[in-house]
C-alpha positions in Angstrom: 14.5 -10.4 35.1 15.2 -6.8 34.0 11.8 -5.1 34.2 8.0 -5.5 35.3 5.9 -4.7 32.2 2.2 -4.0 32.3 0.1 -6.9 31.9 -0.5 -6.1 28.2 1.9 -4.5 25.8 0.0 -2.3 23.0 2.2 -3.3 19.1 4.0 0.5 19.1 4.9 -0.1 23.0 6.6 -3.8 21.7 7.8 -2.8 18.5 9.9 0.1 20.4 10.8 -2.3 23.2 12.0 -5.1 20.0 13.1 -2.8 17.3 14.1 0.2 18.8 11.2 2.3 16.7 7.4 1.7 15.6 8.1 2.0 11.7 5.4 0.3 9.8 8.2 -1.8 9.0 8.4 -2.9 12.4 4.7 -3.6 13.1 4.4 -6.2 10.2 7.6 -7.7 11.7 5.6 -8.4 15.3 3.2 -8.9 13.0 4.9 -11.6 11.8 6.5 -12.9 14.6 3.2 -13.4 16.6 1.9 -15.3 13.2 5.2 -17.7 13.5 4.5 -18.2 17.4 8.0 -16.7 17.9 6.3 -13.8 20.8 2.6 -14.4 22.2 0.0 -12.0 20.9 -3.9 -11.6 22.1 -6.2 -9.9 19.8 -8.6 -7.9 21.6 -11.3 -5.7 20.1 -9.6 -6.0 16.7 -6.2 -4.8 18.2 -2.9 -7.0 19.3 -1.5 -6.4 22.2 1.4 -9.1 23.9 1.0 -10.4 27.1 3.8 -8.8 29.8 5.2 -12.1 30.7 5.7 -12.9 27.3 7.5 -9.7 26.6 9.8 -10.5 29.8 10.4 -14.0 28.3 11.6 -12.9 24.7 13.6 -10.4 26.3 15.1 -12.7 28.7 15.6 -15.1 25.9 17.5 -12.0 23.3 19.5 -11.0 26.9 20.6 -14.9 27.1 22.1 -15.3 23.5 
């Protein structure tokens, strides 16, 4: 374990923290990826946002390959 992220991650926070940048691009790719299960996302108000500890597991999981 790396870092302590907030308890939710807004989609520009994660897309820089995945891709480097928060391209459009980049947000239908987490889009994606939340729609595949591959990262967990919560819709809230009409807005995603991914959980901290499932930010710390993907990352963990990248970090491991």
């Amino acid at each position: 374990m790396t870092e302590q992220y907030p308890l939710l991650i807004d989609t520009g926070e994660a897309c820089t923290l995945i891709f480097g940048s928060k391209t459009r691009k980049n947000y239908y790719r987490l889009y994606e990826m939340i729609d595949r299960e591959e990262i967990a996302g919560t819709k809230i108000g009409g807005r995603w946002f991914i959980p901290g500890k499932a930010m710390q597991k993907f990352i963990d999981d990248i970090a491991d390959d």
